[in-house]
C-alpha positions, 0 to 999 in steps of 0.5 A: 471576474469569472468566479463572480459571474459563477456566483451571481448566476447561482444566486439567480438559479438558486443553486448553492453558492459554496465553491470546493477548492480542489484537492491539492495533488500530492502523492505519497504512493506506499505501493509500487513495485518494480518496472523495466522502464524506470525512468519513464515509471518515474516520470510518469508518477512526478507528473501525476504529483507523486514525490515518495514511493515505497517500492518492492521487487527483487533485490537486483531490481531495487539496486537500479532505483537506488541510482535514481534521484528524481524521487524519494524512495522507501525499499521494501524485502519481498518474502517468503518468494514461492521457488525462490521468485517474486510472483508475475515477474518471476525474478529471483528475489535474491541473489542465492535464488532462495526464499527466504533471506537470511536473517542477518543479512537482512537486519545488516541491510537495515543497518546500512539504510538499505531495508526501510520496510517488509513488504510485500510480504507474500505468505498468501502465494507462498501458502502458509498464514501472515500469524505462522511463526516462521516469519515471527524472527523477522516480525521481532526484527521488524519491530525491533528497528521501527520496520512498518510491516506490508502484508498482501492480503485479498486475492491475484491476478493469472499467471503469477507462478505461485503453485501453492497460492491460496485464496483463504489465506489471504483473509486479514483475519489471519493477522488475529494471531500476529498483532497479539504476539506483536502488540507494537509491530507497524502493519499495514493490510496491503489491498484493504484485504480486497474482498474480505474488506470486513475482515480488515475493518474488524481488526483494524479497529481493535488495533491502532497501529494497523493500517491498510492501503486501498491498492487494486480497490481503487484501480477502475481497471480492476475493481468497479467503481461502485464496489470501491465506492461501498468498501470505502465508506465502509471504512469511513464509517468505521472512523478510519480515515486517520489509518487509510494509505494510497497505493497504485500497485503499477496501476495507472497512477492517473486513474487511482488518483481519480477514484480517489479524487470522485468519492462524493463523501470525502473531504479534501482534508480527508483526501490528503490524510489518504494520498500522504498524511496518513503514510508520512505519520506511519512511516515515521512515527516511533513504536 
């Protein structure tokens, strides 16, 4: 009786008679990290309608999630850690407390189904280049077992302990060098390259297994809503919609999904490519 009445009063009033169905919350959030209160971080991401996560954090705080089995969960190796830590939090990465983890330990925890992705990787803070090849034995080990790569770029907030942190590196225009040596490596630009969007678009378009996630964009907290508004169409109007994942970062997860939710150019179809279809193909496709 109501949608009735709803249009019949737009036929009076001319007013358009199509009615949009609202997009149905599903969430497939690819960015997450670590929080001291688990199980409250879980259910508040189940309420919002998230039912998969990739998270990244210390290797101990992953061993906590691990016992959850409320929601699916993907685990991310956070490296090359500045003095041995995982920046903000400062927690030991690993166990030794080194920087980098030893390369057949990683690719034994692949094996045991304990690493489905790198990531976050943090070249930026520890202050060298995503293309510097002291990471390309990990890059081969990566595209040897299907591993999606999660590169952050853009830029960071006080406090995050990293002495050798550099804005310019995180301009994803420095991933040039690595997707030619690395032509079917999964990598996605964590943050959609934050203020250096342009750049991420370019290399994106040229290679299409890269993709990006809209991470910090799309918290109204962090980035204004009309500089998300303007780097979103940009990345529409670039045709890449089929290569966008949502990300949240530990934002209010509410929030990020209303940004999302308010951009008057997208479609619904277009929506769900973003909060899981997108993620589900680049997380499971083959090379």
């Amino acid at each position: 009786m109501k949608l009735l009445l709803t249009l019949l009063l737009c036929l009076l009033f001319g007013e358009s008679t199509e009615i949009k169905e609202p997009t149905a919350t599903k969430i497939f959030d690819v960015h997450l990290h670590g929080s001291k209160g688990i199980n409250e971080q879980i259910s508040e991401l189940k309420k919002a309608g998230v039912y998969k996560i990739a998270i990244s954090s210390s290797w101990e705080q992953q061993e906590h999630y691990r016992k959850n089995t409320d929601i699916k969960i993907l685990y991310g190796i956070m490296f090359p850690c500045p003095n041995g830590k995982v920046p903000y939090s400062l927690q030991p990465c690993f166990t030794d407390k080194k920087e980098w983890p030893e390369i057949h330990w990683v690719e034994t925890q692949i094996k045991k189904g304990k690493i489905n992705f790198f990531g976050e990787l943090l070249t930026q803070y520890f202050g060298i280049s995503p293309s510097d090849t002291t990471l390309y034995p990990y890059y081969r080990l990566a595209q040897k077992y299907n591993i999606p790569v999660g590169i952050h770029t853009g830029g960071a907030g006080p406090n995050h302990g990293s002495p050798n942190f550099s804005w310019e590196l995180g301009n994803p225009s420095l991933l040039n060098q690595l997707v030619k040596d690395f032509p079917t490596l999964k990598i996605w630009i964590m943050h959609g390259g934050d203020q250096y969007f342009r750049e991420a678009i370019e290399l994106m378009k040229s290679n299409p297994h890269v993709y990006a996630d809209i991470s910090v964009l799309c918290n109204p907290e962090i980035v204004p809503t009309d500089r998300f508004t303007s780097t979103m169409q940009a990345f529409m109007n670039a045709s890449l919609e089929n290569r966008l994942l949502f990300g949240s970062d530990n934002a209010p997860i509410k929030a990020a999904i209303n940004a999302v939710e308010k951009l008057p150019f997208l479609t619904n179809e277009q929506k769900e490519k973003i909060f899981y279809k997108n993620a589900e193909l680049f997380f499971s496709q083959p090379n």
